[in-house]
VODO-29416 format. One record per residue (C-alpha): residue in one letter; z, y, x. Coordinates in nm, 2 decimals, always signed. Example, Ala and Ser with C-alpha at 12.3 -4.5 7.8 and 13.67 -1.06 7.14 Angstrom:
2
{A; {+0.78; -0.45; +1.23}} {S; {+0.71; -0.11; +1.37}} 
***
This chain:
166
{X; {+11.40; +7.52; +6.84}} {X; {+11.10; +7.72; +6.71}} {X; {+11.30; +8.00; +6.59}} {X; {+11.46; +8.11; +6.89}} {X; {+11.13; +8.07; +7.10}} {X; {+11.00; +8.30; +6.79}} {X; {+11.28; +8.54; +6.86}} {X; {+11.23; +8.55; +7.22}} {X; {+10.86; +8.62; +7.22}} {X; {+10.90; +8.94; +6.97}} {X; {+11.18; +9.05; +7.12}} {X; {+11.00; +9.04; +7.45}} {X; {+10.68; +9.19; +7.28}} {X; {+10.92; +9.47; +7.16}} {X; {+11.06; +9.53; +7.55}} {X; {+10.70; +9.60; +7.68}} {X; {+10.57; +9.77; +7.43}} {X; {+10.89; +9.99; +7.42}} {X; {+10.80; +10.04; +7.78}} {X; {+10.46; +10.13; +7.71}} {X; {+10.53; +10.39; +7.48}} {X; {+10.78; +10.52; +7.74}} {X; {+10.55; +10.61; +8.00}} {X; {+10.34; +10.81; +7.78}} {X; {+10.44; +11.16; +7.73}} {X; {+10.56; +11.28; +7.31}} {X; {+10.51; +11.58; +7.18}} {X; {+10.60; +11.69; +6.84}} {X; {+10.33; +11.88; +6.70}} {X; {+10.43; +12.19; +6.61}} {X; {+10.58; +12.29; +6.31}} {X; {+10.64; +12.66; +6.16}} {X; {+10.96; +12.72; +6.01}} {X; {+11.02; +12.68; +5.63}} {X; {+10.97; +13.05; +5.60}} {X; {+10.62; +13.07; +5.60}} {X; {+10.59; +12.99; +5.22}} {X; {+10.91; +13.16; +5.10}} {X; {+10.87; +13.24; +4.70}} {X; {+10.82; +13.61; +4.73}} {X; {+10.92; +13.84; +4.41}} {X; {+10.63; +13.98; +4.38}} {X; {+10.33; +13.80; +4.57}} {X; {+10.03; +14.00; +4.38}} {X; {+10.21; +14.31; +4.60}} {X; {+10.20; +14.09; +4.93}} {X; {+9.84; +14.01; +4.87}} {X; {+9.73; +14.40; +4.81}} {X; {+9.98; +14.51; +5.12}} {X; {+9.73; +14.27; +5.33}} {X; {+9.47; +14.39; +5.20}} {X; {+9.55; +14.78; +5.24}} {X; {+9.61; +14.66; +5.63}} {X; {+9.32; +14.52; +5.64}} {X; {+9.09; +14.80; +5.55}} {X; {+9.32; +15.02; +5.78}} {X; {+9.25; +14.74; +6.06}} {X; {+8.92; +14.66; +6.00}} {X; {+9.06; +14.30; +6.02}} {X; {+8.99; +14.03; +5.70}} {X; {+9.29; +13.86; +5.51}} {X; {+9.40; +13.54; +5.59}} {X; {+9.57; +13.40; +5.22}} {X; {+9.76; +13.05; +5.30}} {X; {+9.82; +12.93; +4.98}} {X; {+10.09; +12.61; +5.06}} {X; {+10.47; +12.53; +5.01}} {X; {+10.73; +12.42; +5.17}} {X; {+10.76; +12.08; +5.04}} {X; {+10.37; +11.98; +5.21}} {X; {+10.36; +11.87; +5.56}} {X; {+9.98; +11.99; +5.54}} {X; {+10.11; +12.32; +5.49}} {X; {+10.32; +12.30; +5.70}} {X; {+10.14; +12.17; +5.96}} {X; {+9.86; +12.46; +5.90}} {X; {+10.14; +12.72; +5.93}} {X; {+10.26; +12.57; +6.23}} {X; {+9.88; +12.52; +6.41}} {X; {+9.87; +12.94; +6.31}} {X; {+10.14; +13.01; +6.51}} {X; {+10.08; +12.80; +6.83}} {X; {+9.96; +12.96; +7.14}} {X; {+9.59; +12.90; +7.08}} {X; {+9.52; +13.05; +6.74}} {X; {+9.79; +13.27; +6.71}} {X; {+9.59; +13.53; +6.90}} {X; {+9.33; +13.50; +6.71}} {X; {+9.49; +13.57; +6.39}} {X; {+9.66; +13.84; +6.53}} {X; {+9.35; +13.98; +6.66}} {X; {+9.11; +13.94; +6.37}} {X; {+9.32; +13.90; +6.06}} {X; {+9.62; +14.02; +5.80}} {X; {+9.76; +13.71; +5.78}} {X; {+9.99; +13.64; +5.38}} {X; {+10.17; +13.35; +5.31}} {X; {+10.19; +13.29; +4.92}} {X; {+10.38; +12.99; +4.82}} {X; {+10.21; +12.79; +4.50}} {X; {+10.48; +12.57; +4.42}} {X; {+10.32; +12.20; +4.29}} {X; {+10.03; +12.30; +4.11}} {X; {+9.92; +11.95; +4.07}} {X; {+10.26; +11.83; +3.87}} {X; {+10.21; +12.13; +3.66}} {X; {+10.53; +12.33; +3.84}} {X; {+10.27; +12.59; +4.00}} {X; {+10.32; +12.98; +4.05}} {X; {+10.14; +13.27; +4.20}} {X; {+9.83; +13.08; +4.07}} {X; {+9.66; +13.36; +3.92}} {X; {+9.63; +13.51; +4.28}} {X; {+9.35; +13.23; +4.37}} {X; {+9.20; +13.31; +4.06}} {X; {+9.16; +13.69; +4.11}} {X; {+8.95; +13.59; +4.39}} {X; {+8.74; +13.34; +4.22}} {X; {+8.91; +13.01; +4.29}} {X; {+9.03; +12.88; +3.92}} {X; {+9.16; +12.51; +4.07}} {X; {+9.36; +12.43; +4.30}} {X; {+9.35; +12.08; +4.34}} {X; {+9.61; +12.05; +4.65}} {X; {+9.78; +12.23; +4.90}} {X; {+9.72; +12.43; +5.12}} {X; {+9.43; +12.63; +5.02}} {X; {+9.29; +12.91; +5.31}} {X; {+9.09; +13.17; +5.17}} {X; {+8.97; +13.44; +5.37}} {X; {+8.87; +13.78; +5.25}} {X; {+8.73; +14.11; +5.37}} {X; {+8.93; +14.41; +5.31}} {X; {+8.75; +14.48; +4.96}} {X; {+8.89; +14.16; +4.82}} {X; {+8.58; +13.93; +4.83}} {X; {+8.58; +13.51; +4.87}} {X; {+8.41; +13.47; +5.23}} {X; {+8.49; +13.09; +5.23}} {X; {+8.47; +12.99; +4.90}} {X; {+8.29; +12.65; +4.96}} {X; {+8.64; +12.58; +5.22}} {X; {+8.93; +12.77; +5.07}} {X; {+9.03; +12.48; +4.88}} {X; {+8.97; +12.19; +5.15}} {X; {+9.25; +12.21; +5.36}} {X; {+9.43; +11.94; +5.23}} {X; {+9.42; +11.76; +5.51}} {X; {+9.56; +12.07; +5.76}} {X; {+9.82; +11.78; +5.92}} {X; {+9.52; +11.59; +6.02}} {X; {+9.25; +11.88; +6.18}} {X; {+9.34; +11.97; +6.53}} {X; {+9.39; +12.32; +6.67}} {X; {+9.06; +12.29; +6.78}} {X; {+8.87; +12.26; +6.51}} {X; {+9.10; +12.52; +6.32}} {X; {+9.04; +12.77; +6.57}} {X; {+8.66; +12.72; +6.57}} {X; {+8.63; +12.75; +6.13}} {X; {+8.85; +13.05; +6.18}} {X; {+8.69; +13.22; +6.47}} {X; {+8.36; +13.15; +6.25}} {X; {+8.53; +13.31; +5.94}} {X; {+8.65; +13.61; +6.12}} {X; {+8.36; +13.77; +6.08}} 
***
């Protein structure tokens, strides 16, 4: 006798909160393609191509230093690409992707690229650093606290990188 009263009063519970969830709008956040972090041959030669941009542009370098496997990379790549910051890093920055591999389980590469510019840990993914066009760490106090990119909204994204722009 209990059970079936049981039964009936989640499965009822279910049904409205079902309904619920149905009248409010879902979106999926967005998401960049796998892309963004592909292993590149030679990333040391994507780094100095931004950089060479950059002092042609007069823009800073945006370094996104993630991999594929990390949904907070992910999600970072994906926030740079949405409508609201994607100007902005258009407008203001050469923007490289260097994929790190899994630093933390030993099974990291292109490592020695965060340590050129003064970062010798990385103790997650992604890291953002952001440098002028001579190669110098404007955010070195940040660069390495973007482990939780899933979690930040574009909104505060956009304002750290309109304030790093310089």
């Amino acid at each position: 006798m209990i059970r079936p009263l049981v039964a009936g009063l989640v499965s009822g519970l279910l049904v409205i909160g079902g309904a619920k969830l149905a009248d409010r709008p879902h979106e999926a956040p967005a998401r960049a393609e796998s892309a963004a972090y592909l292993v590149s041959e030679d990333a040391d030669a994507d780094v100095d191509a931004a950089l060479e941009r950059a002092a042609q542009s007069g823009k800073r370098v945006l370094l996104v230093m993630g991999a594929n496997w990390c949904h907070d990379s992910l999600a970072l790549a994906g926030s740079l690409e949405s409508e609201r910051i994607a100007p902005l890093v258009r407008d203001r920055y050469e923007l490289v992707y260097v994929n790190v591999g899994m630093p933390q389980k030993g099974d990291g590469h292109n490592l020695g690229i965060a340590r050129r510019f003064g970062l010798d840990d990385l103790p997650g993914t992604p890291n953002l650093l952001v440098l002028t066009a001579q190669g110098e760490l404007v955010n070195a106090d940040t660069a390495p606290g973007w482990r939780n990119a899933a979690s930040r909204s574009d909104e505060a994204i956009y304002d750290e990188l309109a304030k790093l722009a310089g």
